[in-house]
Backbone as CSV, one residue per row, in Angstrom:
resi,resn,N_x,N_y,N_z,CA_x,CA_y,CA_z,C_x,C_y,C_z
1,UNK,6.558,-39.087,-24.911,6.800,-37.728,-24.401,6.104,-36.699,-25.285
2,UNK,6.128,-37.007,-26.887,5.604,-35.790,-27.690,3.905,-36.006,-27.265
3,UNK,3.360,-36.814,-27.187,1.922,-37.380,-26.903,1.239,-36.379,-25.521
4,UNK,2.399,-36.481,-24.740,1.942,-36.090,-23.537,1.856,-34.851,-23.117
5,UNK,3.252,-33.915,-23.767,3.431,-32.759,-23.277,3.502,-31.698,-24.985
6,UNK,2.967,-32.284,-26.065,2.853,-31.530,-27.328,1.988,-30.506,-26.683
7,UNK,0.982,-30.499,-26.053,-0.153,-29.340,-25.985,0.276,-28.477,-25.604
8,UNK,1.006,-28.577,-24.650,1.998,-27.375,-23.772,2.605,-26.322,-24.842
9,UNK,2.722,-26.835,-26.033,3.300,-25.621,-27.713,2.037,-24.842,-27.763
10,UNK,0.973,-25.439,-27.438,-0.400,-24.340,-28.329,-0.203,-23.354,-26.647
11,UNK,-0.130,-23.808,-25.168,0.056,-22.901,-24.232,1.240,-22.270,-24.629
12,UNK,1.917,-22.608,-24.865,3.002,-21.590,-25.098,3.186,-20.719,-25.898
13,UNK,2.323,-20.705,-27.090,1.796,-19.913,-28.429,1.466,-18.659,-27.516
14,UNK,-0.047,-19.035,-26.924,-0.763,-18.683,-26.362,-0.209,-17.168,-25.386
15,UNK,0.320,-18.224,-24.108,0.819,-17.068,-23.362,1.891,-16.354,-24.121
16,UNK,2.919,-16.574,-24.980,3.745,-15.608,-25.418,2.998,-14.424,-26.318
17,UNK,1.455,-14.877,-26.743,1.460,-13.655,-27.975,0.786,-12.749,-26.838
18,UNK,0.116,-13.056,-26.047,-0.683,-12.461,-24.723,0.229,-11.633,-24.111
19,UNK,1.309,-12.384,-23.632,2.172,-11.261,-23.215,3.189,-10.686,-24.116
20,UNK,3.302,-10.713,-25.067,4.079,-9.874,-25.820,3.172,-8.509,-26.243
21,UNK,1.671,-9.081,-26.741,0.961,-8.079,-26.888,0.526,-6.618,-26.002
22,UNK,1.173,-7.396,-24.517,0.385,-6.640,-23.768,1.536,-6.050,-22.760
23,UNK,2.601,-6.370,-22.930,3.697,-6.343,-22.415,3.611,-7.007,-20.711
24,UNK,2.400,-7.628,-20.732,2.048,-8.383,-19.222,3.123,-9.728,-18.805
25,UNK,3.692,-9.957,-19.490,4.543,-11.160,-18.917,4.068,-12.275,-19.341
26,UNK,4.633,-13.772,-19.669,4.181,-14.998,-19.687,3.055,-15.459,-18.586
27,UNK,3.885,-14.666,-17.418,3.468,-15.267,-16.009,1.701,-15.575,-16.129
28,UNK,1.540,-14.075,-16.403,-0.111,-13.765,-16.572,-0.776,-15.118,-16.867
29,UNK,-0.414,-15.856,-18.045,-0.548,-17.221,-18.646,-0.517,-18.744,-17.815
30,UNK,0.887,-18.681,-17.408,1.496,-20.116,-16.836,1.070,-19.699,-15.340
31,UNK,0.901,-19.307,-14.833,0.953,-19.178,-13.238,-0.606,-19.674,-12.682
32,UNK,-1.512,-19.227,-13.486,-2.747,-19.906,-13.291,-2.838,-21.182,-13.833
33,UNK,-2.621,-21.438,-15.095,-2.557,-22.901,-15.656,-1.729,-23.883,-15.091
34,UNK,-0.509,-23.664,-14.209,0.225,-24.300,-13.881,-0.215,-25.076,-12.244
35,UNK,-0.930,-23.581,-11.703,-1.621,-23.746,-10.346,-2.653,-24.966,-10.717
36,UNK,-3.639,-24.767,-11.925,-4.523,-25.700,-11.838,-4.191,-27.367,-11.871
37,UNK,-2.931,-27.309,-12.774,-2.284,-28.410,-12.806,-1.703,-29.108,-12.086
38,UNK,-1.756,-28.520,-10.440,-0.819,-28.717,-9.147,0.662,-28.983,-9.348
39,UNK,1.108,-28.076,-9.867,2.764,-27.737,-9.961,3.020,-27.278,-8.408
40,UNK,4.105,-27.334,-7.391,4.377,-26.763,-6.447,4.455,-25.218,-6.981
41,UNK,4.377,-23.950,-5.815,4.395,-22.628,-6.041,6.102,-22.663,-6.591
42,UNK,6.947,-23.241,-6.160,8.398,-22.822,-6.637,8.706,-23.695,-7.913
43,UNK,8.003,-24.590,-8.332,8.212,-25.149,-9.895,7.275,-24.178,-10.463
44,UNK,6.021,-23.716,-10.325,5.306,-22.641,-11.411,6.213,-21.517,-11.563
45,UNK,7.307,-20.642,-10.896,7.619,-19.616,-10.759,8.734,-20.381,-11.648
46,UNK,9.662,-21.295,-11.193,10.526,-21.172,-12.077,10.754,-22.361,-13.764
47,UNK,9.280,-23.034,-13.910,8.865,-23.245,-15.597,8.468,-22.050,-15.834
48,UNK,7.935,-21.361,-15.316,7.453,-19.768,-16.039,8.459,-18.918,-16.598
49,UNK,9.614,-18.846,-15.907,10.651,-18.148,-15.764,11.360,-18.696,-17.326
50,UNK,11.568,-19.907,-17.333,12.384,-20.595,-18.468,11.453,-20.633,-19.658
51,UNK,10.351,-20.326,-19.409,9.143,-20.354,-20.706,9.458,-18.975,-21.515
52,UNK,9.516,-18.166,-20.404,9.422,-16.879,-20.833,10.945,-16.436,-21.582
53,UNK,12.118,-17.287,-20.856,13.390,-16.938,-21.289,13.378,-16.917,-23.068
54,UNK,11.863,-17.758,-23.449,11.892,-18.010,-24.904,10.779,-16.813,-25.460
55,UNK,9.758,-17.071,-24.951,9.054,-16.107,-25.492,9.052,-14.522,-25.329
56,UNK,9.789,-14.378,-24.255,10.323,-12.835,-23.896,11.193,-12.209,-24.673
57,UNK,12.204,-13.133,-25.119,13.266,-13.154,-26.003,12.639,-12.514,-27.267
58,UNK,12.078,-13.740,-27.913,11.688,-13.710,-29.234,10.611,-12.267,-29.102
59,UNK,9.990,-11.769,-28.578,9.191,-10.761,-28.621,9.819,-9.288,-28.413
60,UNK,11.296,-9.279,-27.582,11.901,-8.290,-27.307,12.375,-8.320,-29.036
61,UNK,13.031,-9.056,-29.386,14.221,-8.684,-30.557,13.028,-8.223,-31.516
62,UNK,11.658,-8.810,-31.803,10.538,-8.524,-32.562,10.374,-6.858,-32.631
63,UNK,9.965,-6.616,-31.116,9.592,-5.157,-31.098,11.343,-4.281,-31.120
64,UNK,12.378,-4.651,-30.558,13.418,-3.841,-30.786,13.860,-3.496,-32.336
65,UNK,13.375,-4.534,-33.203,13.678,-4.824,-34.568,12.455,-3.817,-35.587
66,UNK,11.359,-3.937,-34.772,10.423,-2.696,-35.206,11.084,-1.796,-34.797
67,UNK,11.084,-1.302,-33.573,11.578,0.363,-33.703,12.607,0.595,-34.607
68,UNK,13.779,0.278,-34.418,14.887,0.376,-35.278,14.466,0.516,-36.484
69,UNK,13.786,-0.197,-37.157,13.358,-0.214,-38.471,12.354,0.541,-39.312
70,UNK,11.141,1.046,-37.944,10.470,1.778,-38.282,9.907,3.100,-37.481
71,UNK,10.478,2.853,-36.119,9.707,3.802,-35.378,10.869,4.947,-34.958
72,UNK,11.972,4.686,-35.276,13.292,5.388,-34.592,13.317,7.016,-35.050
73,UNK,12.735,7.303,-36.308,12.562,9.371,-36.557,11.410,9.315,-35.557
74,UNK,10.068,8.656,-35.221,8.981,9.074,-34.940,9.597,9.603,-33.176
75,UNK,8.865,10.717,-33.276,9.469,11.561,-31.530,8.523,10.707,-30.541
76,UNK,7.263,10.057,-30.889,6.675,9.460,-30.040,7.756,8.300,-28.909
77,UNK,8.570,7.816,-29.918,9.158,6.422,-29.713,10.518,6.671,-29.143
78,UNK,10.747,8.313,-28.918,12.217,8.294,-28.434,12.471,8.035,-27.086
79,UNK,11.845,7.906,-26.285,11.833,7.678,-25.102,11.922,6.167,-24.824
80,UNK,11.972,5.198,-25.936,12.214,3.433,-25.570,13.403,3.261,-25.388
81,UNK,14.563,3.846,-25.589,16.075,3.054,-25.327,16.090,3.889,-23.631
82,UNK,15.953,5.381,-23.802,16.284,5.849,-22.392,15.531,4.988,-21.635
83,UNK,14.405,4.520,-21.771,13.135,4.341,-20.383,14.146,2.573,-20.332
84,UNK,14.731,2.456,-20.923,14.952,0.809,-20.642,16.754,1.416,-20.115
85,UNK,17.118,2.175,-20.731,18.376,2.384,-20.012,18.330,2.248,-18.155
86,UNK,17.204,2.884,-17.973,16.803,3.631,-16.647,15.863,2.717,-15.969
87,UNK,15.309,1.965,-16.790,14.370,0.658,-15.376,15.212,-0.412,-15.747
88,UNK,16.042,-0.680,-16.764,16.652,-2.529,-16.994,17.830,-2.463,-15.543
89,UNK,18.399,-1.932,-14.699,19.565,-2.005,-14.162,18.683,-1.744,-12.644
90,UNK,17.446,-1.390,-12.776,16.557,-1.224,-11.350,15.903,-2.452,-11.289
91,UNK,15.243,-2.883,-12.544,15.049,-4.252,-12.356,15.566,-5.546,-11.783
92,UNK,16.806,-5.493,-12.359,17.647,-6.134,-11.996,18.115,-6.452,-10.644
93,UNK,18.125,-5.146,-10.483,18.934,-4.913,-8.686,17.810,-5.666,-8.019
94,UNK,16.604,-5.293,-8.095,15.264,-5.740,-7.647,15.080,-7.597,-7.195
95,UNK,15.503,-7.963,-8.550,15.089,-9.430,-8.509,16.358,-9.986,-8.003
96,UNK,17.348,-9.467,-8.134,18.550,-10.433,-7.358,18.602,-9.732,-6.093
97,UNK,18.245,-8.961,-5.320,18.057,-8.408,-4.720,17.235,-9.524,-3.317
98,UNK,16.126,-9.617,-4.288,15.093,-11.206,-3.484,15.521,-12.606,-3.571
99,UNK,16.445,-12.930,-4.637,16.770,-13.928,-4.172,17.941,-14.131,-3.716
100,UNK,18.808,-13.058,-3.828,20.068,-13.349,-3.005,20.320,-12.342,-2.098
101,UNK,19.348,-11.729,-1.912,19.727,-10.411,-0.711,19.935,-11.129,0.774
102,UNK,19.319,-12.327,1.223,18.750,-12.996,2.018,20.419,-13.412,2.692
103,UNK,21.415,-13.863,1.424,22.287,-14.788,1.834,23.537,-13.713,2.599
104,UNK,23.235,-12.362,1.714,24.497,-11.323,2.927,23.356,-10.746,4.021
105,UNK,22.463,-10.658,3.655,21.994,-9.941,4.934,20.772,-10.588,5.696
106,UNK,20.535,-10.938,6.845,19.365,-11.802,6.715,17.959,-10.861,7.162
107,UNK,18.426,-9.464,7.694,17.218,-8.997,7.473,16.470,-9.096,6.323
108,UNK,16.781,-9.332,5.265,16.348,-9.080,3.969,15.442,-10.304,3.440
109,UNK,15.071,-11.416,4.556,15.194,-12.535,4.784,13.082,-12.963,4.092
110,UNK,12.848,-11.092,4.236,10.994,-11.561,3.786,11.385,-11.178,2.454
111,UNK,11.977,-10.528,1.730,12.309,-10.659,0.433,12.068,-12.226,-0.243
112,UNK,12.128,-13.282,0.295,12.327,-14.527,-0.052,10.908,-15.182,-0.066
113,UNK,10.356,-14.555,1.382,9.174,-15.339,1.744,7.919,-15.487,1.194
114,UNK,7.459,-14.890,0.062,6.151,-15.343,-0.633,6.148,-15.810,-1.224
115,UNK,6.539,-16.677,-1.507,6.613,-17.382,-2.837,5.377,-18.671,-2.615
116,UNK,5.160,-19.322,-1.115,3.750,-19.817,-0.603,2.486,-19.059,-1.361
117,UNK,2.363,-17.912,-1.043,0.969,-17.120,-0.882,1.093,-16.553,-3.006
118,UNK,1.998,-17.646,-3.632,1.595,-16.809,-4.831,0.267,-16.574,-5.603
119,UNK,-0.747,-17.520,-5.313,-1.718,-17.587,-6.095,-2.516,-16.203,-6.071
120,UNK,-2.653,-15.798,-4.273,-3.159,-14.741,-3.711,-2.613,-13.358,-4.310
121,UNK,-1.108,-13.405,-4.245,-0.480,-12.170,-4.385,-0.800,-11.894,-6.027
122,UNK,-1.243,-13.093,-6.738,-0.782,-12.742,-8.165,-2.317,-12.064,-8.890
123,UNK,-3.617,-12.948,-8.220,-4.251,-12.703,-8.306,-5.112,-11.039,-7.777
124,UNK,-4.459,-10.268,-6.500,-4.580,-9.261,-6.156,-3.666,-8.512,-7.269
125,UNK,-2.809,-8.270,-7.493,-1.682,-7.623,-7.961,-2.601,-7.720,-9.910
126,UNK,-2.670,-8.787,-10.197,-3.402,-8.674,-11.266,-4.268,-7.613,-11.444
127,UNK,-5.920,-8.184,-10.708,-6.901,-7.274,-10.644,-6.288,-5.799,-10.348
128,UNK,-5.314,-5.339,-9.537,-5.573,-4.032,-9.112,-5.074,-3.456,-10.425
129,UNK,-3.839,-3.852,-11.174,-3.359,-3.258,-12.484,-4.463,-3.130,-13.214
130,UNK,-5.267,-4.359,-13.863,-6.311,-4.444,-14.715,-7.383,-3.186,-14.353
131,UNK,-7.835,-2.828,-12.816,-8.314,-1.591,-12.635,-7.857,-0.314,-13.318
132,UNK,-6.434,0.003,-12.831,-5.934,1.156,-12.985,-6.235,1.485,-14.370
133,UNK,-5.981,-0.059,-15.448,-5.765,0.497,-16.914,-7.645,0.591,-17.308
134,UNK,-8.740,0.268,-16.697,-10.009,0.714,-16.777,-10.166,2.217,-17.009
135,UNK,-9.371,2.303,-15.404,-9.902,3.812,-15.247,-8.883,4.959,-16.159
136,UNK,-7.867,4.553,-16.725,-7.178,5.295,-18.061,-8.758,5.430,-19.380
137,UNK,-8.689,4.268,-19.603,-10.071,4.798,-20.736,-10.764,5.485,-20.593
138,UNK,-11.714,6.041,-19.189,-12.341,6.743,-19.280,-11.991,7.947,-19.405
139,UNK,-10.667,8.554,-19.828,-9.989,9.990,-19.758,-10.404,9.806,-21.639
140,UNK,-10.517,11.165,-22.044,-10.151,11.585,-23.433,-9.357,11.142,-24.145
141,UNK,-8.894,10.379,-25.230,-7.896,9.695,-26.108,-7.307,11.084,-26.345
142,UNK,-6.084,10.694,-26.163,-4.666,11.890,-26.574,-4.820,12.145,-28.393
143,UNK,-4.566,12.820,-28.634,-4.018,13.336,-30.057,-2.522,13.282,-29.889
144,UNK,-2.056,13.606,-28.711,-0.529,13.652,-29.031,0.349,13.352,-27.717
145,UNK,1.183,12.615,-27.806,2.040,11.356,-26.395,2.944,12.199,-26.470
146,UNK,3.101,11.795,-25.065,4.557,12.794,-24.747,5.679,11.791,-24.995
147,UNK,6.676,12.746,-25.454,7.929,12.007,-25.850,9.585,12.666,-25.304
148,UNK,8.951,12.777,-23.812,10.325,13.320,-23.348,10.396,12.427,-22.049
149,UNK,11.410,11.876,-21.800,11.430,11.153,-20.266,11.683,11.948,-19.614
150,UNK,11.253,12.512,-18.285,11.415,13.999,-17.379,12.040,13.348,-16.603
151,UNK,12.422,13.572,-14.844,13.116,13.601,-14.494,12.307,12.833,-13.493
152,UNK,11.051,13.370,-13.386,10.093,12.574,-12.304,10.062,11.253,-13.048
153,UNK,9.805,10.940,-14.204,9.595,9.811,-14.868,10.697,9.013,-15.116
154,UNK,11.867,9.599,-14.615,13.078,8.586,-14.452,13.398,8.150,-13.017
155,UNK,12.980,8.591,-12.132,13.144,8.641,-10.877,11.779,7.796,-10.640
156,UNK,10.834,7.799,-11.084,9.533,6.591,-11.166,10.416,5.240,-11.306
157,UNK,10.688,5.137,-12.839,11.009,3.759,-13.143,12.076,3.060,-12.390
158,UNK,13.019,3.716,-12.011,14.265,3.353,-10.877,13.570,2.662,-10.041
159,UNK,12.350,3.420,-9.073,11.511,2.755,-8.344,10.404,1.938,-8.361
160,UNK,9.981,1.848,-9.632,8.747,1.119,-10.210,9.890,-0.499,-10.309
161,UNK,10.508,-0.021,-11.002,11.426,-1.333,-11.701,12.196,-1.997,-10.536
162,UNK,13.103,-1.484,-9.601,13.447,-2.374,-8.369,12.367,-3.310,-7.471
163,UNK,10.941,-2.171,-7.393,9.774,-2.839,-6.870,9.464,-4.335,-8.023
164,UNK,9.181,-3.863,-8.924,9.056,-4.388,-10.100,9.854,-5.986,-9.981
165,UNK,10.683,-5.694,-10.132,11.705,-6.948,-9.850,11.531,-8.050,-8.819
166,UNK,11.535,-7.489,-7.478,11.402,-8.038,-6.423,9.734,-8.636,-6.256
167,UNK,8.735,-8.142,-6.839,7.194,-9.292,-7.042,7.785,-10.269,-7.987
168,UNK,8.737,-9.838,-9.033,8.717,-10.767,-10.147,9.402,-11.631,-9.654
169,UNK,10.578,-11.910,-9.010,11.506,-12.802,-8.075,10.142,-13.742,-7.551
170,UNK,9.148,-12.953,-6.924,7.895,-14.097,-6.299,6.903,-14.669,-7.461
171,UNK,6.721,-14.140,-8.281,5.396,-14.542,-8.867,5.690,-14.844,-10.283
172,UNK,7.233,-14.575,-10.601,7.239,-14.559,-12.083,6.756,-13.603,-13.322
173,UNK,5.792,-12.458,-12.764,5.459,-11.499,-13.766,5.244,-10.502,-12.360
174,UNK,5.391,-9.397,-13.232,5.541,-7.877,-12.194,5.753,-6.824,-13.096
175,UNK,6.993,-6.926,-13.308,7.892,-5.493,-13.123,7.515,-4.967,-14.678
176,UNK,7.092,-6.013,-15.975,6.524,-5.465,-17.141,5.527,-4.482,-16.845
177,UNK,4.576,-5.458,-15.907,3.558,-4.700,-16.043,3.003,-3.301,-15.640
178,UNK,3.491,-3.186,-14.036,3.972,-1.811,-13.426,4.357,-0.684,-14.792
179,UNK,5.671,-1.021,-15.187,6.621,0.349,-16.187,5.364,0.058,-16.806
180,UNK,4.689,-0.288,-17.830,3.569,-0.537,-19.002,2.409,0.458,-18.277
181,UNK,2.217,-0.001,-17.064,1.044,0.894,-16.473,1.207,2.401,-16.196
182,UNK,2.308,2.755,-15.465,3.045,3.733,-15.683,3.465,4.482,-17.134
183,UNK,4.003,3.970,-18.061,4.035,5.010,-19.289,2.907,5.226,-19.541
184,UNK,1.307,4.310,-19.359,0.814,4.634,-20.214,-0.305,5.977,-19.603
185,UNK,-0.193,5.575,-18.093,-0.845,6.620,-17.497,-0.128,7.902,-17.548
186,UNK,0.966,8.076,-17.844,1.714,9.455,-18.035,1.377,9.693,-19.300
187,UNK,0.867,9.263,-19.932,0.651,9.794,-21.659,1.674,9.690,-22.544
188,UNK,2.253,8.385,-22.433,3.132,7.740,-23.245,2.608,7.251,-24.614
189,UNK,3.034,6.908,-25.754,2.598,6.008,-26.590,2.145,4.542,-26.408
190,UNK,1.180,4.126,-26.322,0.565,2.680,-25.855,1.479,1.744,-26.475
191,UNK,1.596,1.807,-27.544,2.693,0.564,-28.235,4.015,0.431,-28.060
192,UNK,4.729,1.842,-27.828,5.806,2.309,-27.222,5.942,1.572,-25.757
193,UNK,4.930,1.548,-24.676,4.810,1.668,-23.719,5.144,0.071,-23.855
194,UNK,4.367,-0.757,-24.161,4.208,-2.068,-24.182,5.560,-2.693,-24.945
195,UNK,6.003,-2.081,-25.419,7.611,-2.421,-26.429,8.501,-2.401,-25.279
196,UNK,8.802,-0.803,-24.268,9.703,-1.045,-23.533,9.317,-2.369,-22.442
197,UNK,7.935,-2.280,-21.971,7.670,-3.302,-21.635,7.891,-4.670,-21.110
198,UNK,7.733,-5.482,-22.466,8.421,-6.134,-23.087,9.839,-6.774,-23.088
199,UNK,11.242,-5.441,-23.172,12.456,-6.114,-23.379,12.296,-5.996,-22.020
200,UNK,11.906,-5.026,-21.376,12.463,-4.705,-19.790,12.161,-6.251,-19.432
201,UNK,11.367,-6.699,-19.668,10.626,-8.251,-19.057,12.066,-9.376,-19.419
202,UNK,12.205,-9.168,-20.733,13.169,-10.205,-21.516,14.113,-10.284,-20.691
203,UNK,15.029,-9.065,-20.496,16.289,-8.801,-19.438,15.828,-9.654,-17.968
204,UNK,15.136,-9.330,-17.738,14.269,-9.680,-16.457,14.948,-11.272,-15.936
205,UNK,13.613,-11.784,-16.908,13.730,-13.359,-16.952,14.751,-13.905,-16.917
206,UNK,15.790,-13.437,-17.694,17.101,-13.798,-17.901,17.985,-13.909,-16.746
207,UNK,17.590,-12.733,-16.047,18.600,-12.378,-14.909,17.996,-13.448,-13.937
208,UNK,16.670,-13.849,-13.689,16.320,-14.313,-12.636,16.317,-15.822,-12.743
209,UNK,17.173,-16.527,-14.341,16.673,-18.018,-14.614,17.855,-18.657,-13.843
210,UNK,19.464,-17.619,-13.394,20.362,-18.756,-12.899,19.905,-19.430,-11.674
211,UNK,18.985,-18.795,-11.125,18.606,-18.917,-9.265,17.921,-20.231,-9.545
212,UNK,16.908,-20.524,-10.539,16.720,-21.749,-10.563,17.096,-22.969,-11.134
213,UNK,17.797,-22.632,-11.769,18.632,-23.536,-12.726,19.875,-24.314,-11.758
214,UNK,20.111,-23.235,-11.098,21.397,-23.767,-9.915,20.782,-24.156,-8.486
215,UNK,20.127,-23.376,-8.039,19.512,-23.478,-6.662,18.378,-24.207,-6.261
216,UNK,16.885,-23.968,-6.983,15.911,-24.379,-7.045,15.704,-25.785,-7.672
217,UNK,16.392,-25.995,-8.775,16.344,-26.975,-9.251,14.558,-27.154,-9.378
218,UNK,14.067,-26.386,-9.731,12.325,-26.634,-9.608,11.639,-26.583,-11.499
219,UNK,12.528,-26.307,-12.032,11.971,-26.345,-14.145,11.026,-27.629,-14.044
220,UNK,10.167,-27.848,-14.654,9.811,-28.557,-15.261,10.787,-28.489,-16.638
221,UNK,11.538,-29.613,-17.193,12.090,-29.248,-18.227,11.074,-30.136,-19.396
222,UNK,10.319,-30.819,-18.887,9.567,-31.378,-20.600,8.823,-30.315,-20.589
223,UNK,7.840,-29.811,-19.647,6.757,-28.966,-20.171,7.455,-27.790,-20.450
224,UNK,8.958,-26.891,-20.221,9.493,-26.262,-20.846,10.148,-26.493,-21.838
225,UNK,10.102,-28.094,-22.671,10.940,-28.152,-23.655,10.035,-27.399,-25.174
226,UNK,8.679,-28.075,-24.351,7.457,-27.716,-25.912,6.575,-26.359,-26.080
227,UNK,6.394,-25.964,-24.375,6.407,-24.543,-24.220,7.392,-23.956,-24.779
228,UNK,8.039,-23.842,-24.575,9.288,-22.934,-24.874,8.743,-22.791,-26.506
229,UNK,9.097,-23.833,-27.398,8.765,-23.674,-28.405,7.849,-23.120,-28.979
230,UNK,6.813,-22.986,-28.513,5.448,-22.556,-28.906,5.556,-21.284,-28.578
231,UNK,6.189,-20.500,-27.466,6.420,-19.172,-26.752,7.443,-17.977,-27.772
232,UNK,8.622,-18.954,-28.414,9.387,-18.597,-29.479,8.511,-17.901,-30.803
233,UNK,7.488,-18.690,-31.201,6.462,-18.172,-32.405,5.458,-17.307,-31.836
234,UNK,4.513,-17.346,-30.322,3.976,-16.293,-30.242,4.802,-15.089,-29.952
235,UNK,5.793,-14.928,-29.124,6.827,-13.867,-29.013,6.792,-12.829,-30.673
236,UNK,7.330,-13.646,-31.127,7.509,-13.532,-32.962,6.050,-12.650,-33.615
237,UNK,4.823,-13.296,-33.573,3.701,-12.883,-34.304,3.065,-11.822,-33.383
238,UNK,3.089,-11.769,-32.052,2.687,-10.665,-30.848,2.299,-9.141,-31.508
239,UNK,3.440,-8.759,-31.950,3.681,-7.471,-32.368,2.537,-7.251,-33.529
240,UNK,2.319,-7.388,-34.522,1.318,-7.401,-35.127,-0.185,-7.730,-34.538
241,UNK,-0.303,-8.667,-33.334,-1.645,-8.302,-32.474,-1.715,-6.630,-32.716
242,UNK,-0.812,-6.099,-31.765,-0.511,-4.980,-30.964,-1.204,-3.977,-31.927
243,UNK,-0.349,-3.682,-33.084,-0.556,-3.085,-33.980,-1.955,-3.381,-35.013
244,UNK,-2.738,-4.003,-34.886,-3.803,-4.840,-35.163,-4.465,-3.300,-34.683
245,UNK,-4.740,-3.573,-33.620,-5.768,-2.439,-32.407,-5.978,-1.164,-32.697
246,UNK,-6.891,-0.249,-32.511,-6.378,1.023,-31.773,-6.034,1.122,-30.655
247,UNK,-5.496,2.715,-30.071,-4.885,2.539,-28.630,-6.206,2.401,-27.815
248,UNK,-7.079,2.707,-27.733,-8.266,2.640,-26.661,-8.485,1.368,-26.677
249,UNK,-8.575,0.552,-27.861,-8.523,-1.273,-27.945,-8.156,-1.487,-27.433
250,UNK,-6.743,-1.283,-27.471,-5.379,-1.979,-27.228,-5.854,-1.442,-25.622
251,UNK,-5.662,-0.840,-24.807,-6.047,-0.576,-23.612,-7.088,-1.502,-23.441
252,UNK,-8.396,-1.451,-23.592,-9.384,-2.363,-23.010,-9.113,-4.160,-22.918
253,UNK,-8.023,-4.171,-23.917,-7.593,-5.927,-24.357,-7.264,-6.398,-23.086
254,UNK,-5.727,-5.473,-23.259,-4.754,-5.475,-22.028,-5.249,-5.683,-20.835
255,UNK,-6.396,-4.413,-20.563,-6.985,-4.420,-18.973,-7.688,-5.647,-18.923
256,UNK,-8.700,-6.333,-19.896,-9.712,-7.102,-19.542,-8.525,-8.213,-19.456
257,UNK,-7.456,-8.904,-20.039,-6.952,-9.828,-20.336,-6.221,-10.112,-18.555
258,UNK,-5.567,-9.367,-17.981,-5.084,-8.850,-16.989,-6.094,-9.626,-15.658
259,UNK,-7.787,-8.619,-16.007,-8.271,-8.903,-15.345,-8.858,-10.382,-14.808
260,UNK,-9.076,-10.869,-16.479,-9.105,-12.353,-16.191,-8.281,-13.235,-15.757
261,UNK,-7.383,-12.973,-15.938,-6.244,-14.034,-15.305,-5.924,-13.497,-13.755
262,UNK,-6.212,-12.651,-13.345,-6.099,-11.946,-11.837,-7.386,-12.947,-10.909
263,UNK,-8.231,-13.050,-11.847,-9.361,-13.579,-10.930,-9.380,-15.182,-10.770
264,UNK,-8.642,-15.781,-12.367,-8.805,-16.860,-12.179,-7.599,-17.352,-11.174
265,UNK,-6.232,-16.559,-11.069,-5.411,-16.620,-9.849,-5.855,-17.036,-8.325
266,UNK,-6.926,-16.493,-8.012,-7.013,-16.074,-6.717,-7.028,-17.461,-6.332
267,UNK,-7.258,-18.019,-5.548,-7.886,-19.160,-4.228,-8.892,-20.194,-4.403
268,UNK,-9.743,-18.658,-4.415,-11.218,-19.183,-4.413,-11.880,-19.695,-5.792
269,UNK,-10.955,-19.757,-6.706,-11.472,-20.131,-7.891,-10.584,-21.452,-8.393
């Protein structure tokens, strides 16, 4: 067993520091690698899900453990507990929303239904984010981030984050990436942005692992026994990528990283 499925620790390194860095999700990672590997669409969604329960983890308490420690006077950073107060409970609603909205109501019944067409959806949904954060660089680098959550920008994430939820219910990564794209196009702090990110994701995963654990029954549990592990240490070292960068870096990483895995998603590849 260690012979066979050890490599799955260096993927799991891998996608956790990727998405911790970028606040993009594991998914970004496992959802293409898993496709190539011919996993069914409902075992990639939910080994992704249990991969991430580790590396999401370990990367939330990482960056929550930075702010607290270092970023909590800076006014840039005051806006990370509200912005997660205000998308973690939209998220939520979102992803249980898709997988159990179906069972009281059955209009609710296409909530359920993509989970076939993920390669397509993940790969569109990729590329178009990876765009948006292109066309951020070409604006002027800020001297100074706003650090007030307004009222429009709470009333965004409510709706970013329920949307948010409900792709992630299909594809396993979403709803990070949306809020991440969103702060940063409002003129948020980039690292800030990618921190709330981040836990918002952690909460996420969590909420969405009983559906398969009980229902789906679809884990791979060896290739999540050594993933997992490997996802635990990139989660952990992520944060220091981040901080590695400048923000215009850190933007171009994100977008190009995004973009590649959007393309290698699609179909046709």
């Amino acid at each position: 067993m260690i012979s066979q499925y050890s490599p799955f620790t260096l993927l799991g390194v891998l996608g956790a520091v990727f998405a911790n860095a970028t606040g993009a999700g594991g998914g970004v990672v496992f959802v293409p690698f898993f496709n190539q590997l011919g996993f069914s669409p409902v075992s990639i969604v939910a080994t992704s899900f249990a991969i991430q329960c580790c590396g999401m983890t370990a990367g939330a308490l990482t960056w929550w453990y930075h702010y607290r420690k270092e970023k909590a006077p800076d006014e840039e950073w005051r806006t990370l507990p509200v912005s997660l107060v205000v998308a973690v409970p939209a998220s939520l609603s979102g992803i249980w929303l898709a997988q159990f909205g179906t069972l009281a109501f059955e209009q609710l019944s296409f909530l359920q239904g993509k989970v076939e067409d993920i390669h397509l959806g993940f790969g569109i949904f990729s590329i178009a984010l990876s765009l948006a954060l292109f066309a951020t660089t070409l604006r002027k680098a800020r001297l100074i981030y706003r650090n007030r959550l307004e009222i429009v920008d709470a009333v965004s994430l409510v709706v970013i984050g329920c949307v948010g939820g409900v792709v992630t219910a299909w594809l396993s990564v979403g709803v990070g990436e949306l809020v991440a794209v969103y702060l940063i196009l409002r003129g948020f702090n980039i690292a800030m942005s990618i921190a709330v990110a981040v836990i918002l994701t952690a909460f996420t995963v969590w909420a969405a692992i009983p559906h398969h654990i009980i229902n789906t029954m679809a884990i791979n549990w060896s290739v999540f026994l050594f993933a997992g592990m490997g996802a635990i240490i990139g989660g952990m070292i992520a944060k220091y990528v981040v901080l590695a960068f400048p923000p215009v870096k850190l933007k171009l990483f994100f977008a190009t990283w995004v973009m590649v895995m959007g393309l290698a998603g699609l179909p046709i590849f």
